[in-house]
N, C-alpha and C positions, 0 to 999 in steps of 0.2 A: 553398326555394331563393330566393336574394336574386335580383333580376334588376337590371343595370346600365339606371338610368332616367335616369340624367344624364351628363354628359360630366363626368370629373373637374375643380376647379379648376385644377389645371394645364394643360387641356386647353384649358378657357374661357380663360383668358389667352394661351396660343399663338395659338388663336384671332381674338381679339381682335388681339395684337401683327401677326399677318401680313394678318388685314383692313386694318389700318391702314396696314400700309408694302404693300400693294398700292393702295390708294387714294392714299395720299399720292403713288407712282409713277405711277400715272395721272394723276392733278390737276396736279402739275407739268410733265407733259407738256403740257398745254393751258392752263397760267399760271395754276390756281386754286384754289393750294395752301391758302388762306387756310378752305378746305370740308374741312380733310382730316375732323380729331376729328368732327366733327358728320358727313359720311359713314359716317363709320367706328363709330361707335356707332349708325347706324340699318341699315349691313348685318349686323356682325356678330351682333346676336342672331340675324338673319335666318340664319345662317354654323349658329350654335352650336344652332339649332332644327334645321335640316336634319340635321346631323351625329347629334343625339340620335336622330331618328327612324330613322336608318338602326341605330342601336346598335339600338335596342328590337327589331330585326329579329335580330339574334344571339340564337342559344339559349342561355338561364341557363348549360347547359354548362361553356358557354366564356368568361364571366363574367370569372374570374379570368385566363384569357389575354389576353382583349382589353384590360383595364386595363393590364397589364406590357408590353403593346403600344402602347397610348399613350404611356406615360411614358419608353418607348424612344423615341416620336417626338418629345417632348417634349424628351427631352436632346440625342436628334442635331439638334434644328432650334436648341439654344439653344447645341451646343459649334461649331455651323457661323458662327453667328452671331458667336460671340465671336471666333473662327479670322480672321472677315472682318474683325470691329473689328481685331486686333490686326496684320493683316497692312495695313490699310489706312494706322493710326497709329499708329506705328512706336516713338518715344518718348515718356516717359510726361507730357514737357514739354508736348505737344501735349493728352493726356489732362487734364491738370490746369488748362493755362491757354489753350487751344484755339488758342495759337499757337507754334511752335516757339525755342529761345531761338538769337540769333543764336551763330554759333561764333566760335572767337577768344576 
């Protein structure tokens, strides 16, 4: 039997992406946003280590449930995420040229 010994890539990048925008939420909080990337690449392996070792705790088993169980957490954190972009910026004016065009 195979046994899940790593976090899928997608898993490492979710990872990653929400070590980031937790760091970067806290460092603006206290003005020092300018630390986010270099915080954020020295917790998150920190992140993606903890997480692996908890995997290697699941029995082979269940292997192939815990994978289709990421990649479910994987899409609901990335269709949440897109829900927020899209509800926050509204038209695609804003998307394209990050400022809205006057009306009229």
């Amino acid at each position: 039997m195979n046994m899940l010994l790593a976090l899928p890539d997608e898993g490492k990048v979710l990872v990653f992406s929400l070590v980031t925008a937790v760091v970067a939420w806290l460092l603006a909080k206290i003005n020092m946003g300018q630390y986010t990337q270099a915080l954020a690449a020295v917790f998150a392996p920190i992140v993606i280590t903890a997480v692996e070792s908890w995997l290697a705790v699941i029995p082979p088993v269940f292997d192939d449930l815990t994978v289709s169980l990421l990649h479910l957490v994987v899409l609901f954190v990335s269709a949440l995420g897109a829900t927020v972009f899209a509800k926050r910026f509204k038209t695609p004016a804003i998307w394209l040229n990050g400022h809205p065009h006057p009306k009229g």
